[in-house]
ROTIPA-506100 format. One record per residue: residue in three letters; x, y negated, z negated of N, C-alpha, C in turn; residue number from 0. Coordinates in Angstrom, 2 decimals. Each point is the difference from the previous one (the first is absolute). Layout:
<atoms>
 residu     nc1     nc2     nc3    cac1    cac2    cac3     cc1     cc2     cc3 num
    ALA       X       Y       Z       X       Y       Z       X       Y       Z NUM
...
</atoms>
This chain:
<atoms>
 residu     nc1     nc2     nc3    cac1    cac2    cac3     cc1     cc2     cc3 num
    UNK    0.84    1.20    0.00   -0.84   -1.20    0.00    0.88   -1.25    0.00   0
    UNK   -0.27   -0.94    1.08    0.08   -1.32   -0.25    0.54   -0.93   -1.26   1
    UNK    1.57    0.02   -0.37    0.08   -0.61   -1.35   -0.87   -1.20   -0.84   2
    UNK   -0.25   -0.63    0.94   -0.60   -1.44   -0.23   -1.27    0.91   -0.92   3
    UNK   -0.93    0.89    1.21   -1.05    0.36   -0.71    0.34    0.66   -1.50   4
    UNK    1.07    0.51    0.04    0.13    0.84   -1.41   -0.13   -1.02   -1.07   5
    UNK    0.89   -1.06    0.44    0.21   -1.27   -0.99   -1.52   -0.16   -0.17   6
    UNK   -1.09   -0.57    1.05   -0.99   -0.22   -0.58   -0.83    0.86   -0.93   7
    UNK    0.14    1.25    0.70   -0.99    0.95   -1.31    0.53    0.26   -1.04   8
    UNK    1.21   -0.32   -0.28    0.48   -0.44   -1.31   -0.51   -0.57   -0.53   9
    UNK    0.05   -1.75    0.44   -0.74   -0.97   -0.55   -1.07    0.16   -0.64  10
    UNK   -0.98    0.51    1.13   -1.04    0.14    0.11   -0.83    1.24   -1.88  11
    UNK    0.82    0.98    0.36   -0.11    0.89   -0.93    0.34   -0.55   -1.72  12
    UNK    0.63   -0.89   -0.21    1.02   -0.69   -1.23   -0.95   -0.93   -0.16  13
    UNK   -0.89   -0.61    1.14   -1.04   -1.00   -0.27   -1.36    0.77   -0.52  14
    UNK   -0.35    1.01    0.66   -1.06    0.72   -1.04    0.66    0.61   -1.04  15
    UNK    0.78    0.30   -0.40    0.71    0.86   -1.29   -0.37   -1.40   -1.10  16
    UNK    0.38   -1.57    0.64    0.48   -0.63   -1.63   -2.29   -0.33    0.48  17
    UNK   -0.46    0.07    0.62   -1.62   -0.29   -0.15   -0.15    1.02   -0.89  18
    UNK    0.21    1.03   -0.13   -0.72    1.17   -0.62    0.59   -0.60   -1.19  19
    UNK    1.21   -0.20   -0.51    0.63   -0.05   -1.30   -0.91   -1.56   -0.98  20
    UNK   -0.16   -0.60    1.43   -0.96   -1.12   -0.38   -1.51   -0.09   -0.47  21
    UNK   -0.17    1.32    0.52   -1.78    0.64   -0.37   -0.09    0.58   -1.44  22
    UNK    1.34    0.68   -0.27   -0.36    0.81   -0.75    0.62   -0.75   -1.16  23
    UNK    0.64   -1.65   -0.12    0.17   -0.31   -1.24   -1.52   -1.15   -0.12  24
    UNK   -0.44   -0.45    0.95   -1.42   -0.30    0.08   -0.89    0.77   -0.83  25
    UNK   -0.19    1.07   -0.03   -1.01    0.81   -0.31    1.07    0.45   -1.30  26
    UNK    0.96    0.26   -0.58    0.17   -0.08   -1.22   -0.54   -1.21   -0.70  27
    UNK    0.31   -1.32    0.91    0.05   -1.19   -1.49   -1.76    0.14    0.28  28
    UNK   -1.12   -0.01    0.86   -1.41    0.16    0.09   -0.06    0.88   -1.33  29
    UNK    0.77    0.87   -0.06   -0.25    1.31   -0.91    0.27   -0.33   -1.82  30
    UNK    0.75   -0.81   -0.10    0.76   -0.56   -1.04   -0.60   -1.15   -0.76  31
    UNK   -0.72   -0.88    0.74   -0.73   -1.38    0.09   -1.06   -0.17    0.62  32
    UNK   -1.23    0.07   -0.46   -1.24    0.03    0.25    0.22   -1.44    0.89  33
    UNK    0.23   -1.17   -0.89    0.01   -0.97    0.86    0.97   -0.24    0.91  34
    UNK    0.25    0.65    0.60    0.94   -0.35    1.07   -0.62    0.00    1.28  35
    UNK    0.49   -1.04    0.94   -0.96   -0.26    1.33    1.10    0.33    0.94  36
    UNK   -0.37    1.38    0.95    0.80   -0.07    0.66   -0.05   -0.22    1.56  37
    UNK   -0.96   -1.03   -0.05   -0.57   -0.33    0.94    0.81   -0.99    1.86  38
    UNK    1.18   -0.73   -1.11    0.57   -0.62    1.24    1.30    1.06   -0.09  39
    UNK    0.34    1.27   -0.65    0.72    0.48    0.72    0.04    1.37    0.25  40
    UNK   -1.75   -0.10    0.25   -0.70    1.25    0.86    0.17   -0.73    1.49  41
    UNK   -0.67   -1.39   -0.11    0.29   -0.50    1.51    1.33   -0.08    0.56  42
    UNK    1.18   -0.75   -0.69    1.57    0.69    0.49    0.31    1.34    0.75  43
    UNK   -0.68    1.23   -0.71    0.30    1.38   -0.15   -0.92   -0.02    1.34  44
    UNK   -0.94   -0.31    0.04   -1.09    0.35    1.55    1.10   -0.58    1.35  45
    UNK    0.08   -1.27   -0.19    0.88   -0.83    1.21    0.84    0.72   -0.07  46
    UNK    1.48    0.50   -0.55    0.98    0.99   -0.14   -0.28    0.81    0.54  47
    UNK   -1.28    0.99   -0.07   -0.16    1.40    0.63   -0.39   -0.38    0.97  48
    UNK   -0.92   -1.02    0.61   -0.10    0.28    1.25    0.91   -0.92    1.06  49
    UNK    0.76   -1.01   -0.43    1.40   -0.11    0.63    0.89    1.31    0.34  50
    UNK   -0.24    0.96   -0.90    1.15    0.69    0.07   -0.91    1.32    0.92  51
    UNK   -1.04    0.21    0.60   -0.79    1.04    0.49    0.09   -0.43    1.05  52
    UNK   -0.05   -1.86    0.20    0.50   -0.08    1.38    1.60   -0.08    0.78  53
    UNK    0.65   -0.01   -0.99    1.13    0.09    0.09    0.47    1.81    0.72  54
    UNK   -0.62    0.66   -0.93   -0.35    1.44    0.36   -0.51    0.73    1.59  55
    UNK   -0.89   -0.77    0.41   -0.94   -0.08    0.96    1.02   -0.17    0.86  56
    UNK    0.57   -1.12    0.43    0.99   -0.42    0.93    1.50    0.78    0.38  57
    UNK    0.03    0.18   -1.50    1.23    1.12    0.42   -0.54    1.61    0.42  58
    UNK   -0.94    0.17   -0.37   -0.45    1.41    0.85    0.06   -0.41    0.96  59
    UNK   -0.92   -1.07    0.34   -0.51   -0.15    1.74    1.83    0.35    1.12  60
    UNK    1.05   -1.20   -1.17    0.88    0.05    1.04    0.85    1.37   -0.04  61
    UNK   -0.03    0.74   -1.02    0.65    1.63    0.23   -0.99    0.58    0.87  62
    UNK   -0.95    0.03    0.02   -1.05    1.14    0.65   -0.73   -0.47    0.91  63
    UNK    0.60   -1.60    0.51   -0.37   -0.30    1.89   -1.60    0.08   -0.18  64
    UNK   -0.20    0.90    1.50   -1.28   -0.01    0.15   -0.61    0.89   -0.44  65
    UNK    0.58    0.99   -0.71   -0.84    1.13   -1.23   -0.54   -0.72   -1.26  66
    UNK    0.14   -0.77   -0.09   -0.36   -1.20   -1.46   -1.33   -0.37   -0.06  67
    UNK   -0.76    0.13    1.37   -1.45    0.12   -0.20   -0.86    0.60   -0.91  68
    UNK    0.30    1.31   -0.30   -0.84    0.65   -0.93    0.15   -0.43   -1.48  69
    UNK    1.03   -1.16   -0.03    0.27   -0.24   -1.65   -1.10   -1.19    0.06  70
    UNK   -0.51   -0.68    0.72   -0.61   -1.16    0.13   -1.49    0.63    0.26  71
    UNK   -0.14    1.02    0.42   -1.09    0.79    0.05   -0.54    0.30   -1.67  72
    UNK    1.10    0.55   -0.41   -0.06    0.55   -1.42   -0.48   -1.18   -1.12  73
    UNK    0.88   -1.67    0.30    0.01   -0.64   -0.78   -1.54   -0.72    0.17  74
    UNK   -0.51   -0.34    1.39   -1.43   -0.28    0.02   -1.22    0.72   -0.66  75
    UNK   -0.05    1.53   -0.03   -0.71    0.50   -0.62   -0.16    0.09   -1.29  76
    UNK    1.64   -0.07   -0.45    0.32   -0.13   -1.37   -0.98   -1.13   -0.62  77
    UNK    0.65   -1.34    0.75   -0.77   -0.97   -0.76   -1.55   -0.35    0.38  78
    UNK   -0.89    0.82    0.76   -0.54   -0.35    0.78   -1.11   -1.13    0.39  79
    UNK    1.54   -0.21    0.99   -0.44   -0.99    1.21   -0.84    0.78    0.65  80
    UNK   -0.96   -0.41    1.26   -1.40    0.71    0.44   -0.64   -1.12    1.15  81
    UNK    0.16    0.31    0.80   -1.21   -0.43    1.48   -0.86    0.97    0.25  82
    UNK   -1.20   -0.70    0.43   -1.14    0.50    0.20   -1.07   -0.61    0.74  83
    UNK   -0.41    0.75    0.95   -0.95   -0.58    1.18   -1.20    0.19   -0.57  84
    UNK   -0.38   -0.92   -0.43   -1.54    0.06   -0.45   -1.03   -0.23    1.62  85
    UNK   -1.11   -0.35   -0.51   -1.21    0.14    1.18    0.32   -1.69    0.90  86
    UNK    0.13   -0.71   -1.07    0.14   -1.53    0.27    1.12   -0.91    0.21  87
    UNK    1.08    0.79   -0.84    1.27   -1.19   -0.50    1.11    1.60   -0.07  88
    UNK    1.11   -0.99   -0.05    1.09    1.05   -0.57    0.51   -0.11   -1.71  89
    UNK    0.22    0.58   -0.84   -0.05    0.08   -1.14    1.79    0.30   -0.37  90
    UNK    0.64   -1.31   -0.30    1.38    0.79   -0.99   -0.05   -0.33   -1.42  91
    UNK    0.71    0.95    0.06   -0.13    0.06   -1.73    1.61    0.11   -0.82  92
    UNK    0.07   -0.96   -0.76    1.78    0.10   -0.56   -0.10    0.27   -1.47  93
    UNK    0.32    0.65   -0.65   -0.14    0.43   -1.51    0.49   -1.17   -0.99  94
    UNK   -0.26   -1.19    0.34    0.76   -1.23   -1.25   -1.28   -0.93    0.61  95
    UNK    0.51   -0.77   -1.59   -0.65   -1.71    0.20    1.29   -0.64    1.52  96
    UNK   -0.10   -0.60    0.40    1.24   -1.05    0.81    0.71   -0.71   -1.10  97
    UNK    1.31   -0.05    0.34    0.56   -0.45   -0.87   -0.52   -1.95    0.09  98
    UNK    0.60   -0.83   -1.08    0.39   -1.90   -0.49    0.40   -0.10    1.37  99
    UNK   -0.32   -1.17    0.42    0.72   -0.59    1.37    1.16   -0.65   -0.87 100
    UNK    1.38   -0.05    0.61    0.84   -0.49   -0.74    0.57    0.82   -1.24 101
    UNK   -0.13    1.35    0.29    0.25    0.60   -1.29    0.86    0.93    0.86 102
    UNK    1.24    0.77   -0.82    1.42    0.59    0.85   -0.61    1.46   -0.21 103
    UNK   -1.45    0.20    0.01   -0.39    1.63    0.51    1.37    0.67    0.76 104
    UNK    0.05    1.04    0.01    0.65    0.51    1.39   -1.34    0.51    0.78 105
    UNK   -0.45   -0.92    0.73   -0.94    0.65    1.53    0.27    0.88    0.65 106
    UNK    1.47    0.26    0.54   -0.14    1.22    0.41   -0.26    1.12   -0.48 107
    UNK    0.06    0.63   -1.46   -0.78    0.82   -0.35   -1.55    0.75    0.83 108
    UNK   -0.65   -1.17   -0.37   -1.39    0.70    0.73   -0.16   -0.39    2.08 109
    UNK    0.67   -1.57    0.13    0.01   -0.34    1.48    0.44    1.35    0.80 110
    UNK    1.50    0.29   -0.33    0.00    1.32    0.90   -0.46    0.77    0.13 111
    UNK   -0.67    0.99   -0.86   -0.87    1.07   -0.08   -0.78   -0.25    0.75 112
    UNK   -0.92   -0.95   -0.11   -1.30   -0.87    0.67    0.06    0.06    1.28 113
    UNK    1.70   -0.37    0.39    0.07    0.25    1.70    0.06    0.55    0.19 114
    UNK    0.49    1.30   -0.67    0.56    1.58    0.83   -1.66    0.58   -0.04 115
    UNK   -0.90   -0.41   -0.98   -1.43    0.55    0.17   -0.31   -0.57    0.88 116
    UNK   -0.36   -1.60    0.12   -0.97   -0.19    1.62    0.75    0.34    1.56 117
    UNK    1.43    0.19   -0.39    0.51    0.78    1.23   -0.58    1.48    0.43 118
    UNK    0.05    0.49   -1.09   -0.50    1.57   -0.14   -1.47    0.12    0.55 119
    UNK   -0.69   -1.00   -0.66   -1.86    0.11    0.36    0.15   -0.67    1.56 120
    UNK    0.71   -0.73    0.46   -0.31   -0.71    1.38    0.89    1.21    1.13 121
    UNK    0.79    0.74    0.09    0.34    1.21    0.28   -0.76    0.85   -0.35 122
    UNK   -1.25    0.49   -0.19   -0.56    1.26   -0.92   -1.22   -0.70    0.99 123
    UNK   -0.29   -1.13   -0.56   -1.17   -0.73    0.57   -0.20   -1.25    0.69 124
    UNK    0.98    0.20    1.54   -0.39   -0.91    0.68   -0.60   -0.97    0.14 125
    UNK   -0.26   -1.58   -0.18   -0.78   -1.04   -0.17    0.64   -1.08    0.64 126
    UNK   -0.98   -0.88    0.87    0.72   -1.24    0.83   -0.35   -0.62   -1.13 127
    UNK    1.29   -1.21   -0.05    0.01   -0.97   -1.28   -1.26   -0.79   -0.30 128
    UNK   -0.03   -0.29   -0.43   -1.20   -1.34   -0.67    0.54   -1.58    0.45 129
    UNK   -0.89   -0.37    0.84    0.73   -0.92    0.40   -1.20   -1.05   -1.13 130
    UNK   -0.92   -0.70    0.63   -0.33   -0.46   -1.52   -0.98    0.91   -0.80 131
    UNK    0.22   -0.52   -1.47   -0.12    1.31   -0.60   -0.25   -0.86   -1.50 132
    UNK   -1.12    0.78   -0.75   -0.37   -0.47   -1.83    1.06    0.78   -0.38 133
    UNK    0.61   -0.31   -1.50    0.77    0.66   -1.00   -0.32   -0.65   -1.17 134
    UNK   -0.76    1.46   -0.59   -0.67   -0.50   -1.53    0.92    1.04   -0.80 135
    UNK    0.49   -0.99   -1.17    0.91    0.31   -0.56   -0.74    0.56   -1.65 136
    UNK    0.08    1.33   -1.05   -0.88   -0.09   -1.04    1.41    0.00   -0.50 137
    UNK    0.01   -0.25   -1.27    1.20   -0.24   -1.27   -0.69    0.77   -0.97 138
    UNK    0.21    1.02    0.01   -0.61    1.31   -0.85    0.62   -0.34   -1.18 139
    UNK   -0.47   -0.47   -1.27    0.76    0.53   -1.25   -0.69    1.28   -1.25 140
    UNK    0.67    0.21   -0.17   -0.12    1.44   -1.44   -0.86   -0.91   -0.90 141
    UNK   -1.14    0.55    0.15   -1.05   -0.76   -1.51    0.41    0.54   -1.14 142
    UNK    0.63    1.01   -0.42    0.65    0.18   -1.16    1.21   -1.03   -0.08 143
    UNK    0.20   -0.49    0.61    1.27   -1.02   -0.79   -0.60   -1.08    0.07 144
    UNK   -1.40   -0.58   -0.11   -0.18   -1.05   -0.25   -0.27   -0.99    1.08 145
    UNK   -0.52   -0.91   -0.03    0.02   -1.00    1.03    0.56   -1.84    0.25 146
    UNK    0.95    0.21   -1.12    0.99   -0.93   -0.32    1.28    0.52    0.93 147
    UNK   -0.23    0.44    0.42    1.16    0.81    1.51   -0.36   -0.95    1.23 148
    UNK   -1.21    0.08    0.11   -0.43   -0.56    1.75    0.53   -1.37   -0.09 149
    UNK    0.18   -0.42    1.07    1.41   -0.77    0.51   -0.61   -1.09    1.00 150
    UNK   -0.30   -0.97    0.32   -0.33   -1.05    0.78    0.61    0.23    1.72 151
    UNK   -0.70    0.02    0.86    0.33    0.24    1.18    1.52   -0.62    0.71 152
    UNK   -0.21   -1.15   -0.15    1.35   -1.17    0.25    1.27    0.86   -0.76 153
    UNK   -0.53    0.54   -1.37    1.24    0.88   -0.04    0.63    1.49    0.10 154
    UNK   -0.69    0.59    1.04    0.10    1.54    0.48    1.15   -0.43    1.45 155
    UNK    0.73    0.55    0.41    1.08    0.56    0.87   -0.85    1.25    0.96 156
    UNK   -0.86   -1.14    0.78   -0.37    0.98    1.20    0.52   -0.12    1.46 157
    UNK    0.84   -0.86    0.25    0.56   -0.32    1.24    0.99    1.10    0.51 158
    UNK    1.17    0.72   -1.05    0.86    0.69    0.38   -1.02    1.47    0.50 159
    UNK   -1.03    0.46   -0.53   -0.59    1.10    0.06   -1.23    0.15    1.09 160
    UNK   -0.57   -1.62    0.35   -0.54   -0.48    1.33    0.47    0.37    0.91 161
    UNK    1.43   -0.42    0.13    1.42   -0.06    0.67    0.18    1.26    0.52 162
    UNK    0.22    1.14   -0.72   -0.06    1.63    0.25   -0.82    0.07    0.78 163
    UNK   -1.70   -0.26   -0.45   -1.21    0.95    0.70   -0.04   -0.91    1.36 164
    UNK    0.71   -1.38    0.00    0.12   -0.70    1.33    0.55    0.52    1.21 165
    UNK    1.47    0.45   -0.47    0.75    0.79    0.56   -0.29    1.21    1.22 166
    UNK   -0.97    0.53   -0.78   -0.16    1.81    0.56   -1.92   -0.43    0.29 167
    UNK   -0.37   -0.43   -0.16   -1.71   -0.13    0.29   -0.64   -1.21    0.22 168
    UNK    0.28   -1.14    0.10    0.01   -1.37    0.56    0.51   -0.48    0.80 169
    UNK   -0.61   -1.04    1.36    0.93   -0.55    0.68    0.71   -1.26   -0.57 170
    UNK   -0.62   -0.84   -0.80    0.39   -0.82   -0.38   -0.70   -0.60   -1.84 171
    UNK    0.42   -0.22   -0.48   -0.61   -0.31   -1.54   -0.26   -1.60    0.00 172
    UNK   -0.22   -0.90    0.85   -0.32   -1.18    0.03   -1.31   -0.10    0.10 173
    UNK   -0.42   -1.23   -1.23   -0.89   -0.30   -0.23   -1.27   -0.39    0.83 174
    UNK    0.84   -0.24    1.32   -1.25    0.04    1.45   -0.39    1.11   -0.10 175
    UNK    0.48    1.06   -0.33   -0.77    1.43    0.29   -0.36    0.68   -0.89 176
    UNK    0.89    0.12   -1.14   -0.63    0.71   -1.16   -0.70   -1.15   -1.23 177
    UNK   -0.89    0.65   -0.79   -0.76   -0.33   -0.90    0.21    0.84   -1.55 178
    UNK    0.49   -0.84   -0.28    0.33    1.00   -1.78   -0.75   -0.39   -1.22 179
    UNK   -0.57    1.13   -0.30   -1.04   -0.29   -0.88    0.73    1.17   -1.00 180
    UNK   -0.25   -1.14   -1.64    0.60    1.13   -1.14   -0.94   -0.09   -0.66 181
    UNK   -0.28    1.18   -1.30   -0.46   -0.08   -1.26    0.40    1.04   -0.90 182
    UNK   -0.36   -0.37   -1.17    0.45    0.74   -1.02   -0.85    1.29   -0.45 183
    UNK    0.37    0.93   -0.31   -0.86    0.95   -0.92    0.31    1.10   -1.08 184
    UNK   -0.62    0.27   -0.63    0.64    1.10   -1.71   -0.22    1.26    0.69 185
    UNK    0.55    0.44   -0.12    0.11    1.81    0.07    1.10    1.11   -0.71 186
    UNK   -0.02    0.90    0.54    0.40    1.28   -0.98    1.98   -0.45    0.42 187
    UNK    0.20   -0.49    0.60    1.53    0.11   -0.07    0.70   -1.58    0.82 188
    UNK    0.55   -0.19   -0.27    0.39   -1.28    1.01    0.86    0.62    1.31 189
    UNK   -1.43   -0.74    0.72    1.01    0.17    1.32   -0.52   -1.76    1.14 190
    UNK    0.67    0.20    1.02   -0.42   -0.92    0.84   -0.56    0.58    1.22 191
    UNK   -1.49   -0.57    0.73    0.02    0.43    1.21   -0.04   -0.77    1.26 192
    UNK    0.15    0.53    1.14   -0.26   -0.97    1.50   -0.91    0.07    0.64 193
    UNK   -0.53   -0.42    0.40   -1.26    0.39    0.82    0.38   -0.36    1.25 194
    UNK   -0.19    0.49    1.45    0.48   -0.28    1.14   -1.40   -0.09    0.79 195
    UNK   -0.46   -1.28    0.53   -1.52    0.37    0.66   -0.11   -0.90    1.19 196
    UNK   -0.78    0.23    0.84   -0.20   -1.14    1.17   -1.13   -1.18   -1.04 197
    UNK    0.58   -0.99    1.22   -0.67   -1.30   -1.36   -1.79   -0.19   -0.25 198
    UNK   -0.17    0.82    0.86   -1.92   -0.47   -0.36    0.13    1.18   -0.91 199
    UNK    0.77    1.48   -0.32   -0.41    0.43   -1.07    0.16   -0.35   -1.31 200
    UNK    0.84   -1.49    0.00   -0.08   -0.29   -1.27   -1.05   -0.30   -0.92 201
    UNK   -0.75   -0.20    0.21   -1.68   -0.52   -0.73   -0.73    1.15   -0.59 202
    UNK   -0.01    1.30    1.05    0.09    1.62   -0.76    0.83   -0.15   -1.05 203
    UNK    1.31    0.22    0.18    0.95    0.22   -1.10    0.21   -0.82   -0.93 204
    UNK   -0.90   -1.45    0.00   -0.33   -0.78   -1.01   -0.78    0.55   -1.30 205
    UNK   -1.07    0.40    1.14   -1.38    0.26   -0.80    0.00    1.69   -0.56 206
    UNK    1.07    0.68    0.61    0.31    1.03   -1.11    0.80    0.25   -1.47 207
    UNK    0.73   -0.97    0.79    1.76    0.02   -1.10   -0.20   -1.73   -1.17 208
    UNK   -0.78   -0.75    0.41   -0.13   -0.93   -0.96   -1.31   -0.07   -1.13 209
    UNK    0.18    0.00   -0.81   -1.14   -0.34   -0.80    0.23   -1.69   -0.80 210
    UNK   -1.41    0.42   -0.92   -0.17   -1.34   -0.86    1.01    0.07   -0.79 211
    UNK    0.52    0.95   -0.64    1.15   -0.43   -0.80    1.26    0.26    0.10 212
    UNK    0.58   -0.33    1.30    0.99    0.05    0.29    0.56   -1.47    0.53 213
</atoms>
């Protein structure tokens, strides 16, 4: 193998070794101290792992060329990402809230996956792009955690993930052509969805997906 690569999965490996060592004195002092909040460095420990999964990701891809598909296969289902041709609209589905606009998420985490799926469904299932086109956006959050979570529109990070489904199933994402309609709603897990529709079906997909208290 490639020295460089060895060097990296070194890295790479020494970077999850000191996360784990970091989990598990977390969950001692949780264990030790009722009051202890280990809340901003559960979020550290999240950004860490998935910096370092994409870090992971990339170096497979470049040892294993064009066999590296099935790991991106693996990792979509894992988290599952999901397209779906409904009767009316096209339906994606990403397993998170969107991250803070202005906040150092690592996006590629979920962005890539996202592409290697609508690559996969537009190969599987042929479709001429959407030239203009509705995109109703839901911001699924977990009603068990409360609703001091939901987040003001102006500050959700939907452009980079627009950007993706633009890519592979849109001709163009300008506002002459597309129409983006969001809202919020509580459910069993947080996720986000897309809705992909020609524009007179938006008023259907109004009058299903919106209510009074949303």
């Amino acid at each position: 193998m490639n020295q460089k690569y060895l060097m990296n999965m070194m890295e790479i490996a020494s970077d999850f070794d000191a996360i784990s060592t970091e989990l598990f004195a977390l969950s001692h002092n949780a264990a030790d101290n009722p009051q202890y909040d280990p809340k901003t460095k559960l979020y550290s420990l999240v950004r860490s792992t998935e910096e370092n999964a994409v870090q992971l990701r990339h170096l497979a891809g470049r040892v294993l060329g064009k066999s590296s598909e099935p790991i991106y296969d693996t990792v979509v289902s894992a988290m599952g990402i999901g397209v779906v041709e409904e009767e009316k609209w096209l339906k994606i589905t990403v397993p998170a809230i969107l991250p803070s606009r202005n906040q150092r998420d690592n996006l590629a985490y979920i962005t890539r996956p996202l592409r290697h799926c609508l690559i996969q469904f537009q190969r599987e299932n042929p479709m001429e792009r959407f030239r203009n086109c509705g995109i109703c956006i839901v911001h699924m959050y977990d009603e068990a955690l409360g609703i001091r979570r939901v987040r003001d529109y102006d500050n959700i990070e939907t452009k980079r993930y627009l950007d993706v489904i633009e890519s592979i199933l849109l001709t163009n994402d300008s506002g002459l052509l597309c129409s983006v309609l969001q809202t919020t709603k509580m459910g069993e897990r947080d996720c986000t969805q897309f809705y992909l529709m020609q524009p007179e079906t938006l008023s259907i997909w109004a009058k299903d997906h919106i209510k009074s208290n949303t």
